[in-house]
C-alpha positions in Angstrom: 45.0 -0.9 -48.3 42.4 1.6 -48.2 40.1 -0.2 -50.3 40.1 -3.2 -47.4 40.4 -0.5 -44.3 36.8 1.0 -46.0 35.1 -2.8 -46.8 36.1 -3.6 -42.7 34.6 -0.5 -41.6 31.0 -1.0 -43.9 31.3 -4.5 -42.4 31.4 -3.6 -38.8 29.0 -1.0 -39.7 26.5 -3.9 -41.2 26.9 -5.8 -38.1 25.6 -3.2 -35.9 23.1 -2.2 -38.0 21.6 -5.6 -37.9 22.2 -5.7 -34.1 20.2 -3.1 -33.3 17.4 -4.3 -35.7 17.2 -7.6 -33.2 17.5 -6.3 -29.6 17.8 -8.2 -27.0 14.7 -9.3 -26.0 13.5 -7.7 -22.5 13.3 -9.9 -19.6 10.6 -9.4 -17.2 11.6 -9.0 -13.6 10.1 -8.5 -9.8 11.0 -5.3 -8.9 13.2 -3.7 -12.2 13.0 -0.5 -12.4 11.2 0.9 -16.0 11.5 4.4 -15.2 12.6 6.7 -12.4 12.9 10.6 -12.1 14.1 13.1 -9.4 10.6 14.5 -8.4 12.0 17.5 -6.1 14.0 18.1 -3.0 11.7 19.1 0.0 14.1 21.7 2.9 14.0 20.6 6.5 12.0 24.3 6.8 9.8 23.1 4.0 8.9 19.6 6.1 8.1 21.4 8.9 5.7 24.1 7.3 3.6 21.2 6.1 3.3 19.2 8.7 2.4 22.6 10.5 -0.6 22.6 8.0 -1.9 19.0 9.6 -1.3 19.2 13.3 1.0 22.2 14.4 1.6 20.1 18.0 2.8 17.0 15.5 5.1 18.8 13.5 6.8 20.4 16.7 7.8 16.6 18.0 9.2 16.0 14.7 13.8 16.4 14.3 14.2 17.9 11.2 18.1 16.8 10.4 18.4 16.4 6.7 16.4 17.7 3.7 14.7 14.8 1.6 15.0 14.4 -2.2 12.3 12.1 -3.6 12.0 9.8 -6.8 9.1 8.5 -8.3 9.5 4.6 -9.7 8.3 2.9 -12.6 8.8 -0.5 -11.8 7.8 -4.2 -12.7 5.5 -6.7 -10.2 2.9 -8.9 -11.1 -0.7 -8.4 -11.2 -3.2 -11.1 -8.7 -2.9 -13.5 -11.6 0.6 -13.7 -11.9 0.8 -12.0 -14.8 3.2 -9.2 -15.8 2.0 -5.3 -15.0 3.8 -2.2 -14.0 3.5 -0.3 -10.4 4.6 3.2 -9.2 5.9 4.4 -5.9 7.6 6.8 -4.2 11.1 7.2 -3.1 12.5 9.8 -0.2 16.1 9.4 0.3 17.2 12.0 3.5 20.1 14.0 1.3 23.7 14.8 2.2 23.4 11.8 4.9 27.2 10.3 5.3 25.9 7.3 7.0 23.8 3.8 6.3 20.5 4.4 6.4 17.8 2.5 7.7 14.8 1.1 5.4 11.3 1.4 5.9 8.2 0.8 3.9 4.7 2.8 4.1 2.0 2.0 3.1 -0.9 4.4 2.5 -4.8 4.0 2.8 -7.8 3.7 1.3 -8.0 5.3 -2.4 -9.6 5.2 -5.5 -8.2 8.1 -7.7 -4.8 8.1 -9.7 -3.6 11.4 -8.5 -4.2 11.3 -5.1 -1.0 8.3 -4.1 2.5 9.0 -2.9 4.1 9.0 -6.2 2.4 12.2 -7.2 3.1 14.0 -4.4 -0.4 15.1 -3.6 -1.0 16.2 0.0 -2.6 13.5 2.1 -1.4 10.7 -0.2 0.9 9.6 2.1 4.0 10.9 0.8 4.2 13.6 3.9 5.4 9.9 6.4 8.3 9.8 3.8 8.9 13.2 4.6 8.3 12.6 8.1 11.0 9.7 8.6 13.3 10.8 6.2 14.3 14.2 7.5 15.0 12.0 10.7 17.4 9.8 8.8 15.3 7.4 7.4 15.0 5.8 3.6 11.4 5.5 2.6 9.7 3.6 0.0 6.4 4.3 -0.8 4.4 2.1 -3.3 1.3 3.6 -4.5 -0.5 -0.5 -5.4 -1.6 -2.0 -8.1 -3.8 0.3 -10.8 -3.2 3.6 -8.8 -0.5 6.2 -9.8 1.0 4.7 -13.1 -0.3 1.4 -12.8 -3.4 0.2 -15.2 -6.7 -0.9 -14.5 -8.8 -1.2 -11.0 -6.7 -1.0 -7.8 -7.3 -4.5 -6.2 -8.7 -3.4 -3.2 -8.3 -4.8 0.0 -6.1 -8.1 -1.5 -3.5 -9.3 0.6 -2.0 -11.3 -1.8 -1.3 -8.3 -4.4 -0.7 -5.4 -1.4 2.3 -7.8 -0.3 3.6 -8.7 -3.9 3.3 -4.6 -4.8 4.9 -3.6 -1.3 7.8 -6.2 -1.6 8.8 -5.4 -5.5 8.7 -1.7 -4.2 11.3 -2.0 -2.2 13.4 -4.3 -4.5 12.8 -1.6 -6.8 13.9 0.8 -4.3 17.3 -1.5 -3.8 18.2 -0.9 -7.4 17.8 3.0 -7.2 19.8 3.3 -4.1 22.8 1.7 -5.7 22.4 3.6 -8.4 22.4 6.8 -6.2 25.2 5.5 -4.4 22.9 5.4 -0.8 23.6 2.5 1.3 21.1 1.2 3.3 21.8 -1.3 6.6 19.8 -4.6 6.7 17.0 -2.7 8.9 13.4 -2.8 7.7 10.9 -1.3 9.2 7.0 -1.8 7.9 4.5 1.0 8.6 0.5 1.6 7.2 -2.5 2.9 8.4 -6.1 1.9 7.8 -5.7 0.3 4.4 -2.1 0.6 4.6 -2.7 -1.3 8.0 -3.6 -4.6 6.4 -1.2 -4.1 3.5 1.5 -4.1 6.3 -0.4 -7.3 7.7 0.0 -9.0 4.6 3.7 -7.7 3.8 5.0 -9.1 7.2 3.4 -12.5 6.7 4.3 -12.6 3.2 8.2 -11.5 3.8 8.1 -14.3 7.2 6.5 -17.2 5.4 7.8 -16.5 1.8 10.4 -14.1 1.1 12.4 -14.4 4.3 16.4 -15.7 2.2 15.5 -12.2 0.8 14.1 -9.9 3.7 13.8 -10.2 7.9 11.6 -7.7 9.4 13.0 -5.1 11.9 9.7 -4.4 13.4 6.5 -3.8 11.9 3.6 -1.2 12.9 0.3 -2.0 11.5 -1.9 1.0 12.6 -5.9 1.2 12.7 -5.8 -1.8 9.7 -9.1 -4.2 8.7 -7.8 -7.6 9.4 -10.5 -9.5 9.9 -12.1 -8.7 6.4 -14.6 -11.8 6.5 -16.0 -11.3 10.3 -15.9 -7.9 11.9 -15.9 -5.7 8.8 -18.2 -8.2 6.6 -20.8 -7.4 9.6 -20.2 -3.5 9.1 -21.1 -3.3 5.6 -23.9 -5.7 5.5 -25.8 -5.3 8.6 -28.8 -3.1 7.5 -27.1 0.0 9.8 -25.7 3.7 8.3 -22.2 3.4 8.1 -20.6 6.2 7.0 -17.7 5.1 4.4 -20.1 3.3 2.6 -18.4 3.3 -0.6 -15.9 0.4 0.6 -18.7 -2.2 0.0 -18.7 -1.4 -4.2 -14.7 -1.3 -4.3 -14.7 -4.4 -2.4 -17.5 -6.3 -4.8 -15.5 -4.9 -8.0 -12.3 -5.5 -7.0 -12.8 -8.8 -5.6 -15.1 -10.0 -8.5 -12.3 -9.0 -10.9 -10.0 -11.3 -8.9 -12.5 -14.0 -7.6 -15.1 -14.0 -10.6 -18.2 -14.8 -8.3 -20.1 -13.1 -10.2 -20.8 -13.3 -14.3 -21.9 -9.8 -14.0 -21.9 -7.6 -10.9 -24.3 -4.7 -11.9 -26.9 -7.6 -12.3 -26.7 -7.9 -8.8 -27.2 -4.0 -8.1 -30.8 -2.4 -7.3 -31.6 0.7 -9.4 -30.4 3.3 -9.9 -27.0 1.9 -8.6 -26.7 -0.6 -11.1 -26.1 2.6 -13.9 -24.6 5.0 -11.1 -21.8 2.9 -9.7 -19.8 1.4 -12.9 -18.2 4.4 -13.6 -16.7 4.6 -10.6 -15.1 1.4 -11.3 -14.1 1.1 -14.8 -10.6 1.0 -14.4 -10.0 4.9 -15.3 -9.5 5.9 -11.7 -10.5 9.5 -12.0 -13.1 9.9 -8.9 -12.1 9.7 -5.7 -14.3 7.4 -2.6 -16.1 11.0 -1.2 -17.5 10.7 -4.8 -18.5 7.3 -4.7 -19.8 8.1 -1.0 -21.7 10.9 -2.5 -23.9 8.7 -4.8 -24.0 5.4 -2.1 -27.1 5.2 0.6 -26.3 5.5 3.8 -27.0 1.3 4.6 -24.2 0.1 1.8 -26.0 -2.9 1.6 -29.3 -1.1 0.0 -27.2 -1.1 -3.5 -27.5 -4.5 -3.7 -31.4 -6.5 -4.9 -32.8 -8.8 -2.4 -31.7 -11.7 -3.8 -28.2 -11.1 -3.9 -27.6 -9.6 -0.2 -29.8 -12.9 0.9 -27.3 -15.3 -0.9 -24.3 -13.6 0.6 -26.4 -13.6 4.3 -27.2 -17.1 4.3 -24.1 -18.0 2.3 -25.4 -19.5 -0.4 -23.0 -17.1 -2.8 -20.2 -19.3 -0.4 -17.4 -17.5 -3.2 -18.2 -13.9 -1.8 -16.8 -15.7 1.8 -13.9 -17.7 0.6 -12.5 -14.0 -1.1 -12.9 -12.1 2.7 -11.5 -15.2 4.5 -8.4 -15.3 2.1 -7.9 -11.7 3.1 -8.5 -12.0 6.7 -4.5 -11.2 8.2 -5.3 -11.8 12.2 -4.5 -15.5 11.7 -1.0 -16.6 11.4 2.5 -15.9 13.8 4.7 -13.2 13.1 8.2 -13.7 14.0 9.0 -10.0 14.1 8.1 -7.9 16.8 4.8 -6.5 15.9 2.9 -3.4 17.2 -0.4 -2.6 16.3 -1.7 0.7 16.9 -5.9 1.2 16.7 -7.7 3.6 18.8 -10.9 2.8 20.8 -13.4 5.5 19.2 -12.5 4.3 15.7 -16.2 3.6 13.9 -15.0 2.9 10.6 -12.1 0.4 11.2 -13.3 -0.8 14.9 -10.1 -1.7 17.4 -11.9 -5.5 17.3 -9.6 -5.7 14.1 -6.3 -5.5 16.1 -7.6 -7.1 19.2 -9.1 -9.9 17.2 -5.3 -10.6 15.8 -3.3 -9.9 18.9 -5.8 -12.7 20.7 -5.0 -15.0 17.6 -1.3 -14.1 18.1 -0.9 -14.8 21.5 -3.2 -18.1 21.5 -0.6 -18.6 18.4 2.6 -18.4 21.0 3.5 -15.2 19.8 5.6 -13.5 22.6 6.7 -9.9 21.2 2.9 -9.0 19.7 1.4 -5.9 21.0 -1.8 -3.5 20.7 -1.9 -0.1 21.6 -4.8 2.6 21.9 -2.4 5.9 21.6 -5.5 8.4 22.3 -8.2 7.4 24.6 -11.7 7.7 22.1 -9.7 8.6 18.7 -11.9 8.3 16.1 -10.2 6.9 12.4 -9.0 10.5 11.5 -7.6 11.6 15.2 -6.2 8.5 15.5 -3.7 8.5 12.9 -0.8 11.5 14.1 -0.6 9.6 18.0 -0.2 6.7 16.3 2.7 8.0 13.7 4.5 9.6 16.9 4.2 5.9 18.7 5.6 3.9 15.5 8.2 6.6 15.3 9.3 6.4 19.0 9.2 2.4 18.6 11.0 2.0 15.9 13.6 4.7 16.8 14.5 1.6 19.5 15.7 -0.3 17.4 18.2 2.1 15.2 21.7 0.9 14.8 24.2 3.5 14.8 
């Protein structure tokens, strides 16, 4: 009897054995989480200290309720291609709260460099609006894009189509951590970006309406101080032979949209010296300078980095690729179904207030009834601009709470 109890058990053993030399093969989905941790707890004390740092005015206007734990997420999405790649975000959860919370998404601006997204918790990544809304009740997801934080490769900068697919999986992502933390959330969802993070809301409110919408439906959405008319108004600020003074956007736009739109066999080939040697590092994919850097080594006309012969085929059009990639990323074109609220103030040089009153004119001629703009600080500049605006999302969107 023992003999046969001892041959069952080096059977079963056997079997498992061999089991666990075949896994189950791994199936690749939107928005699966690959790897999550607890990154810290931040006090309601702690919140208002660092906001104190930014604006002490701000931070007084601010109701500082609960204290905000925050995860950063692994998670899967796909890259412009369709192909599989991972992402990373950020996740701030306000703790203790009894009740269902509402969910909204941020999305943060212009960057080049790993460190410097939500999911590391840098200051001035972004992660300070989770903070922000989730002391006042608020869940917040935060996705850092494609190639920044733990993601591989060149951020696709500027691309609509990628800023929506990254934003979307981020919070399908943050969907499966809330149930595993045992955090309900009501069927709210509030979007919310400024200057990049402007047009990735664009493109996540379109994309969510005209896609994704047996999945998702828009609360209200906040697009603040955003680029959405890529191919026209900001086309003209980086080519016209003027100083503009974030001229590093022009080479993240040419290698990020030449990885995607290949209108080019080689880009540098199209550079004058010495910016055809001085520039690819800033691109290769290892995301370890940040755009002041890449400012610091561009001329004050962005255009100048590029030889005669290429800036006069993108002028007169002859390079008519370079023009279909802005027009496919131009957002001002298309009717939102949610109400929609764009904040952009009139002294803003780098992202003009054209953008936002270029769209609200297309939404309107569109039949788009619940569309607004507003200019929250008379002759705010890009940087001034961005606390008013916060305070007005924040006000607007605390309309249309639930309790």
């Amino acid at each position: 009897m023992k003999l046969k109890l001892i041959f069952f058990l080096f059977i079963a053993l056997l079997v498992n054995a061999c089991k666990n030399d075949n896994p189950e093969p791994h199936i690749f989905k939107r928005g699966q989480i690959v790897n999550s941790e607890k990154s810290g707890t931040r006090t309601t004390a702690d919140i208002k200290s660092l906001l104190s740092l930014y604006s002490y005015s701000f931070a007084n206007q601010i109701g500082y309720t609960y204290d905000v734990d925050l995860y950063s997420i692994k998670y899967e999405t796909i890259n412009p291609d369709g192909s599989e790649t991972i992402a990373s975000g950020l996740l701030a959860v306000p703790a203790g709260k009894s009740t269902v919370s509402p969910l909204l998404s941020f999305q943060h601006g212009t960057v080049l460099k790993d460190n410097l997204v939500p999911s590391t918790l840098a200051l001035g990544s972004g992660m300070e609006i989770g903070l922000i809304f989730g002391t006042e009740g608020y869940v917040v997801c935060m996705p850092d894009y494609l190639g920044l934080g733990d993601g591989e490769g060149l951020h696709p900068y500027m691309h609509a189509q990628s800023e929506a697919t990254a934003g979307i999986d981020m919070i399908r992502a943050a969907q499966n951590k809330l149930k595993e933390l045992g955090v309900s959330i009501n069927e709210q969802l509030f979007l919310l970006g400024y200057s990049q993070g402007g047009h990735a809301t664009m493109a996540m409110h379109k994309a969510i309406e005209e896609d994704y919408s047996d999945e998702f439906t828009v609360t209200a959405s906040a697009p603040m101080a955003g680029p959405y008319d890529v191919s026209g108004i900001m086309a003209d600020i980086v080519l016209r032979k003027e100083t503009y003074k974030s001229s590093g956007y022009l080479p993240y736009m040419l290698y990020s949209y030449n990885s995607i739109y290949h209108f080019y066999d080689n880009l540098e080939a199209n550079f004058k010296v010495p910016y055809n040697t001085s520039l690819p590092p800033y691109f290769d994919g290892s995301n370890l300078y940040s755009l002041s850097d890449v400012n610091n080594v561009m001329p004050s006309i962005p255009s100048d980095i590029l030889t005669d012969e290429a800036y006069n085929a993108i002028i007169d059009h002859t390079n008519q690729k370079v023009w279909d990639a802005l027009k496919e990323n131009d957002l001002y074109d298309w009717v939102p179904v949610a109400p929609i609220r764009m904040f952009h103030c009139d002294g803003d040089v780098t992202v003009p207030i054209e953008n936002s009153q270029k769209a609200l004119d297309n939404f309107v001629a569109n039949g788009v009834t619940n569309a607004e703009l507003i200019n929250p600080l008379q002759g705010g500049t890009h940087s001034t601009c961005l606390f008013p605006s916060l305070l007005g999302a924040r006000n607007w969107f605390n309309e249309f709470i639930e309790n």
